[in-house]
N, C-alpha and C positions, 0 to 999 in steps of 0.2 A: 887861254883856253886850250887843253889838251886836243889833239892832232885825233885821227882818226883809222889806227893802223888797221892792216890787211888781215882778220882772221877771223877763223870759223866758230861762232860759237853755238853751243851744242844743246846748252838748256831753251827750254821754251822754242815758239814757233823761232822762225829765221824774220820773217814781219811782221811787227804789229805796228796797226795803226787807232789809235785813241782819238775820239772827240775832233778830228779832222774838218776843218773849216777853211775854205776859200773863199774870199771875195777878193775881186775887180772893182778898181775906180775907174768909173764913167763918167764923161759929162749928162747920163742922162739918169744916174746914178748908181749906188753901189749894187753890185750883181753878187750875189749869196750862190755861187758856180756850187759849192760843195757844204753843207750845212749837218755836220755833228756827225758822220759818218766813224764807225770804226770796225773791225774786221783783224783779221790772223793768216799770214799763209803758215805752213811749215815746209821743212826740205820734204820732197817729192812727192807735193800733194800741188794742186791746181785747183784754183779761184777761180769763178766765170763769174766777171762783171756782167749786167747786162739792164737793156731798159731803152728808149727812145734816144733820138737825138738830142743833145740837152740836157741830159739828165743827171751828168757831173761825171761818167765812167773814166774819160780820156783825159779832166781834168786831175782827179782822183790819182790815176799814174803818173802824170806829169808833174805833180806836189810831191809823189814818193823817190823822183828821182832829183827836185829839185830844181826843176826847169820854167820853172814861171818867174818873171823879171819882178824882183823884189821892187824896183820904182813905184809899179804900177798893180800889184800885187800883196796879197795881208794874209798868211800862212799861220795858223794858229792849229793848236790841240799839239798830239806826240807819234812822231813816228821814228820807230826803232827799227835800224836792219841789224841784225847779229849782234841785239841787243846793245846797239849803241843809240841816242835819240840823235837826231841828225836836223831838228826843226832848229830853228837860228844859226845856225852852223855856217862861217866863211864861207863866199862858193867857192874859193881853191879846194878848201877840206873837201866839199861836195862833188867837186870835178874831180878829185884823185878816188871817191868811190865811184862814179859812172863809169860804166864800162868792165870795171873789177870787182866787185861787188855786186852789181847789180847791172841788167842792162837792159836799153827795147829795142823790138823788134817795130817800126812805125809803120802807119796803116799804109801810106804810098812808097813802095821803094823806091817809083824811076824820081821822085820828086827829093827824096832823104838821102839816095845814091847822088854824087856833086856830077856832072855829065863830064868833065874837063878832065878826069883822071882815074883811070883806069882801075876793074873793080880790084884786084889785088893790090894798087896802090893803096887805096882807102882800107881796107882791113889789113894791110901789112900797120898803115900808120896808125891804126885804135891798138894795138898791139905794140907797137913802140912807145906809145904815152907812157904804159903800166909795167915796159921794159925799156928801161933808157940804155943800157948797158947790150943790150941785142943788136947782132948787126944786123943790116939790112937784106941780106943773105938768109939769117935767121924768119927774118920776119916772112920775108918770101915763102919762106920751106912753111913757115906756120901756116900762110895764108893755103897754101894749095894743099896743105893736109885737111883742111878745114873745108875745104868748097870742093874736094873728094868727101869728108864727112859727111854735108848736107845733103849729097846725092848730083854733084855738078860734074858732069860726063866731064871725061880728059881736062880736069884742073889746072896740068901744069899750061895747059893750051888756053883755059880759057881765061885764067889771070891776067890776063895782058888784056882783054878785053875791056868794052866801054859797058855801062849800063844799056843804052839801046843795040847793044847788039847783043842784050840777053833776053829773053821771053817774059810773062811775067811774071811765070813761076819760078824762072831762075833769077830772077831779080829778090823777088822772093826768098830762096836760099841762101841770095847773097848774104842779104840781111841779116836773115839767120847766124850765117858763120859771122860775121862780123860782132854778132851781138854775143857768140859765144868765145870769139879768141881768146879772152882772157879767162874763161872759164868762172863765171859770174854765179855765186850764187842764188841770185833772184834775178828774175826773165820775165819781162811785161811786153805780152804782145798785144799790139793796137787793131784788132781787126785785123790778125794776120791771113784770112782768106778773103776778104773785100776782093773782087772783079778776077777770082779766078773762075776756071771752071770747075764741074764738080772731081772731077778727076784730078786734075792738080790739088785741090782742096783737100781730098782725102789724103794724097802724097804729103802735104804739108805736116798737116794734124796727125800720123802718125811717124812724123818723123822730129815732130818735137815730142810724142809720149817719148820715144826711143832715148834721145836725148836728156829726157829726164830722167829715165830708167837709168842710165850711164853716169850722168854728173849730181843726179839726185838734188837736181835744183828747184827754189820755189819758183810756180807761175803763176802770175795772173794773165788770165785770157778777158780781153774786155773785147764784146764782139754784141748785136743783135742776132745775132742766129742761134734759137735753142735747140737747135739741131746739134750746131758744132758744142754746146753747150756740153748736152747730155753725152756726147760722145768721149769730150777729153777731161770733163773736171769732177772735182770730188766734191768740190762745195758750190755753191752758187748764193750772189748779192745781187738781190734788184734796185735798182735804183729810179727815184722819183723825183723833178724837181729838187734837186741837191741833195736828198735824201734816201737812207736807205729804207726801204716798205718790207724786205722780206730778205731773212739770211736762213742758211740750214744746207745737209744734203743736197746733193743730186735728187735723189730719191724722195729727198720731201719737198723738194720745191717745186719738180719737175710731175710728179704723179701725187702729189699730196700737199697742194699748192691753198692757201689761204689769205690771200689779199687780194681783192678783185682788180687791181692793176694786173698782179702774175694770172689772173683768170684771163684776162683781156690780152696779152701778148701771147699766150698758151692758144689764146681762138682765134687769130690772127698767122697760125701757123698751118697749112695744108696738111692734110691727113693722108698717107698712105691707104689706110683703111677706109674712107670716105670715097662718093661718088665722084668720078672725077670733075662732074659737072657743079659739085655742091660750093657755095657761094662761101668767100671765109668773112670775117666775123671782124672787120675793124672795128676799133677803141675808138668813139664819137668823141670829137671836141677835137682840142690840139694842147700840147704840151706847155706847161705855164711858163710864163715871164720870171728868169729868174732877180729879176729887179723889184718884179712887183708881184710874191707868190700869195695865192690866195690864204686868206684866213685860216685858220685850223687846219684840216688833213688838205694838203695839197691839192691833192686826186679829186676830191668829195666836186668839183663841178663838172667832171665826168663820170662820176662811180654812179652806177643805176640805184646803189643800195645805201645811199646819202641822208634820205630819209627815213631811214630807219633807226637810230640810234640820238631821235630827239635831233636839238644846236648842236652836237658835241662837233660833228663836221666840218661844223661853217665859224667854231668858236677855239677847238681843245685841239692842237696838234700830239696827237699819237704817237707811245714811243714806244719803241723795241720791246716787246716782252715776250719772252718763252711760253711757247705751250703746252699742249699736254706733254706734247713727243720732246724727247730731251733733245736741244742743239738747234731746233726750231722756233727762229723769233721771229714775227709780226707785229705791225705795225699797223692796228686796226681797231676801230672804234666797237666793232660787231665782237658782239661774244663769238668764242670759238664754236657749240653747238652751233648757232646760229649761219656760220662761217663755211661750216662741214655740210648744212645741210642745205644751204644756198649753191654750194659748188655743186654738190649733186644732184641738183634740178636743173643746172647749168648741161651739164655732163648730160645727162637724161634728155634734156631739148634738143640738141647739138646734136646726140646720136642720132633722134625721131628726124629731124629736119635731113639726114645725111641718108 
């Protein structure tokens, strides 16, 4: 089987992922983590995964990079980076594109940072992998041009440091530079603002736009916050019990949303505009078993509007289909009229109540 050399290819997105399927062997049985999923980034555009705990985001990334232990693990469908397909592929070939090719950014730094060696040892050495021929001197100068890059005061000072003796936003930027040293095409961050505050938050998120803007890399952002959503990405994927319910724009998913799961994470979000006293609007039930996912649409024994589309709910799982607006797919049993004119009494209640 042909090797998997290092280059940029220029037709089509930089990812595409096809028909993507994860399952887990359980002893309490097989777990459907990710079920038929597909999606496209291209260079310098940004993906926001997003949807409940659960709901296959972080597993999603971790199939694209390769990292789920084949023993115990069943990777099916196609996923191309730079138009090469990389599903079956050696994990050597896989571990010579981590990091160079592609890299992440993971949701815990102090936890993915090793505590025992110092943070510019560790991204001098993700840097040596992908240059064997670098001296150690090299790597150095790399690391601390890098952790000046991401915004890390006096570099050369603080390269010798440990992870706990950095904050957690600069733990934070660690990671960052670490995941860019080799200058990666595609960039998957895990909930890269998790337990900061809002002001580190903001620091982070425009300092990977910046970053993109510079290396014109793909990203996916897989986060819960449609905040951070709306703010750095071009497209956006929701994702339900392994599946995807709703792909499209910013702009159509975000203010022109049609699947009552994106209804339901959309009213669970505080309003600016709203009383500050005004109550938000959790999504009833809990998020299914992906061992044992319900019948037809996954959703429908939470979806208020279950019954109205006849058994198809409780019988016919629902697939992606475009609607009127081009680029916008859904994954819904409800006519689209129907769909539009539900959200808008939605909208209209929500206001009256606020």
């Amino acid at each position: 089987m042909p090797g998997l050399p290092h280059q940029r290819v220029d037709d089509g997105p930089y990812l595409r992922v096809d028909d993507l399927k994860v399952r887990f062997d359980t002893p309490d049985g097989a777990v459907r983590a990710v079920d038929g999923v597909s999606f496209a980034v291209d260079r310098g555009r940004t993906l926001g995964i997003v949807g409940e705990s659960g709901s296959g985001k972080s597993v999603t990334s971790l199939a694209v990079l390769g990292l789920h232990d084949p023993r115990r693990t069943t990777v099916s469908g196609e996923i191309r980076v730079g138009g090469r397909d990389i599903v079956g592929r050696p994990e050597e070939e896989i571990r010579r594109l981590r990091g160079r090719d592609m890299a992440m950014i993971f949701q815990d730094p102090l936890s993915a940072l090793h505590p025992y060696y110092s943070v510019g040892r560790q991204i001098g050495e993700a840097y040596r992998i992908h240059h064997p021929d670098a001296s150690r001197r090299q790597a150095r100068q790399r690391s601390v041009d890098l952790l000046g890059r991401v915004g890390i005061p006096q570099p050369a000072k603080r390269i010798d440091q440990y992870p706990h003796e950095f904050s957690g936003g600069m733990r934070q930027r660690a990671m960052i530079a670490m995941a860019l040293v080799n200058d990666p095409d595609l960039l998957i961050a895990d909930e890269p603002t998790t337990a900061l505050d809002v002001t580190v938050q903001a620091q982070i998120l425009d300092l990977l736009a910046d970053l993109q803007a510079e290396f014109n890399s793909a990203i996916i952002l897989i986060t819960h916050d449609l905040g951070v959503v709306s703010q750095v990405a071009h497209e956006v994927l929701v994702m339900y019990g392994g599946r995807a319910v709703e792909h499209g724009s910013v702009e159509q998913v975000l203010r022109r949303p049609q699947h009552p799961y994106t209804w339901g994470l959309l009213a669970s979000v505080p309003s600016l505009r709203g009383a500050a006293d005004a109550d938000l609007v959790p999504i009833g039930g809990n998020p299914p078993s992906l061992i044992n996912l319900p019948p037809g649409c996954a959703f429908h024994p939470r979806c208020r509007y279950a019954d109205r589309n006849g058994d198809r709910s409780r019988t016919d799982v629902p697939q992606l289909r475009q609607v009127q607006e081009r680029g916008h797919l859904v994954a819904c049993h409800l006519a689209e009229p129907e769909r539009k004119r539900l959200y808008a009494e939605q909208i209209a209640t929500a206001g009256a109540d606020r």
